[in-house]
N, C-alpha and C positions, 0 to 999 in steps of 0.2 A: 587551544585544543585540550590544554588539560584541565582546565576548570570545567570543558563542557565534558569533557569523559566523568569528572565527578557529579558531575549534576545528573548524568545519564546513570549510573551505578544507582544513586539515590532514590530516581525515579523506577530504575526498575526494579530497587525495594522495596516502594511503597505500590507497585503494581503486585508484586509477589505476596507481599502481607495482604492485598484484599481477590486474590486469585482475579484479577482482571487482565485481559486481554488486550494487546495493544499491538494493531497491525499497520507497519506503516509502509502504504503502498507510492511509488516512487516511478516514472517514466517520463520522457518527453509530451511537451503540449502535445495536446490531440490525439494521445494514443489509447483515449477510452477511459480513463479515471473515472471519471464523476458519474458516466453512464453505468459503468459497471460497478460501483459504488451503488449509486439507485436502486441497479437489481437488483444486486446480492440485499440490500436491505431490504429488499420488498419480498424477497423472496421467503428470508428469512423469517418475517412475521411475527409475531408475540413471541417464538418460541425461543429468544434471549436478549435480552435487555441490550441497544446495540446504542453506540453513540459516536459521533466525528469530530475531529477537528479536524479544517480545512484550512490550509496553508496555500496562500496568493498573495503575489505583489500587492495586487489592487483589487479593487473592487469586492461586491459581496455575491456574485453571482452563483458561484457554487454553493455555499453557505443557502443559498434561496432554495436550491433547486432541494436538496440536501432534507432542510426543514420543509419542504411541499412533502415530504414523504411520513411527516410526523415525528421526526426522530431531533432527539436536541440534537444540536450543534453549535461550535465555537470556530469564528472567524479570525483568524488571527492574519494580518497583511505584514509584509516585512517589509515594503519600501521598492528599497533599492537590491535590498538583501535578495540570495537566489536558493534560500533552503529554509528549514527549520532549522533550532537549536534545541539544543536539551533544558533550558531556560523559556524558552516558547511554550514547550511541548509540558513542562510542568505546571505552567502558567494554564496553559488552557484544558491539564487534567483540573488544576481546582477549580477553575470554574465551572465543568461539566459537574463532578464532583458524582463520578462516575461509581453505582451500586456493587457491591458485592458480587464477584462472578460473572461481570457484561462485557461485552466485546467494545473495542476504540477501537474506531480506523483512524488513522493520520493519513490526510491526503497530503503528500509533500505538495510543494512547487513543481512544477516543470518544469525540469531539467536532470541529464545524464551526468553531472560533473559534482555539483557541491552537497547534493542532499546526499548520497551516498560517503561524505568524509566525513557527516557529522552523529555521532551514535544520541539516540533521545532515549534510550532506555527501556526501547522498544522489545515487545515479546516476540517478533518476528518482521522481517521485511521480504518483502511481495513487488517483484518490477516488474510492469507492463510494458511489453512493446506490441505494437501494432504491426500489420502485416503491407501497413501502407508507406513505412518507414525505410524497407531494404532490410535486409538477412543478414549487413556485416554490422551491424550496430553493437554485439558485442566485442568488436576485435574492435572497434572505435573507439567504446568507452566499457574498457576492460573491470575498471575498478568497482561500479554500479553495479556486473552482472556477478564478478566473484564474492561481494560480499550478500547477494541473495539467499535467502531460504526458500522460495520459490519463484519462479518466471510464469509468467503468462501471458500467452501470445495471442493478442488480443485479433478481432475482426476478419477472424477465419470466414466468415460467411463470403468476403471479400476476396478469397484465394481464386476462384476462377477469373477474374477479371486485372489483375494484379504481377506482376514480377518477381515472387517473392520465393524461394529456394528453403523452406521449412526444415530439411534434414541439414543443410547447412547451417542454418540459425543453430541448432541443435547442438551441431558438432561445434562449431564456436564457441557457446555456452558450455560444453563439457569438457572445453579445454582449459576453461578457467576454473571450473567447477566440477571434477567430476561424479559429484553425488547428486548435483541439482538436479529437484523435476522440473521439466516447465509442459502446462498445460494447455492444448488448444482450446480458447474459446469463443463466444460471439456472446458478447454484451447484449446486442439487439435481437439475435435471430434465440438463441437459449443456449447454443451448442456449448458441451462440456461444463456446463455451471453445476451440476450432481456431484462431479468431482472437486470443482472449489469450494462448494458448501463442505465436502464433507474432511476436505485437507482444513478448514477453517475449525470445522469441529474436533479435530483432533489436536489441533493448537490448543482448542478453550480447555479439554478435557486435559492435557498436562499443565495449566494452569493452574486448574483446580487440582488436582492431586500433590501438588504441591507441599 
């Protein structure tokens, strides 16, 4: 852990020295990652240089879907492994080898337990839950949601149909955190994406001020 804490410090001086942007979004399988990934870069458009790395065991599936959108991307699998490293994550900046001032998303792995204990040197982390998951999911896995900069509760379009107690989520999340936002949205239907566009923009924009 402490060789990866220094490799993470490293990275996010050399993220600092080129004002780049590095958001690594973190949630259990299924809770909307890659789709909401998708959008947000589609939504986004020429209007900033955006690029991935996607972290999975196996396969290149996300990585596919990722690059159908036009945007580079680096596939990095870990195996057996159940996170990234700050060794991964440096690894797969130099190969992006990512411009002056653009935005990286790191999509972790899937999983509420190990990608949350390891720092990559990230400019912000971002954890999705889904609303198809249950509302205690933060008092489950305490340590993922208090080390967020923001939460976002993903597949709101879904609340009619579903069991899910949203102001409880809320009060969970505030109790490990209590400055955290977290934001309702819908990946598929638009709802609240205005407001992550523009929380995403104010990350880049103290990047760049730097």
């Amino acid at each position: 852990m402490a060789k990866n804490d220094l490799l993470a410090a490293a990275n996010r001086h050399r993220l600092a020295e080129h004002a780049v942007t590095a958001i690594n979004l973190m949630s259990s399988p299924g809770s909307g990652k890659t789709t909401l990934l998708e959008r947000t870069i589609t939504d986004l458009g020429d209007r900033r240089e955006t690029l991935v790395i996607e972290g999975d065991q196996e396969t290149w599936l996300d990585a596919q879907r990722i690059r159908s959108t036009g945007r580079k991307v680096v596939q990095i699998n870990t195996g057996a492994g159940c996170h990234l490293d700050a060794e991964m994550f440096a690894r797969g900046l130099t190969e992006l080898a990512p411009p002056d001032g653009s935005l990286v998303f790191v999509e972790n792995v899937g999983n509420l337990v190990c990608p949350a204990l390891f720092d990559l040197g990230e400019s912000a982390r971002v954890v999705i839950i889904s609303v198809t998951e249950g509302a205690d999911k933060p008092a489950k896995y305490p340590y993922m949601f208090r080390t967020a900069d923001l939460v976002l509760l993903n597949k709101v379009d879904l609340l009619p149909y579903v069991d899910f107690d949203v102001d409880l989520c809320l009060d969970l999340i505030h109790r490990l955190k209590p400055d955290v936002e977290m934001l309702p949205v819908s990946a598929t239907r638009g709802d609240g994406l205005d407001a992550w566009h523009s929380w995403l923009a104010s990350r880049s924009e103290a990047a760049v001020l730097r």
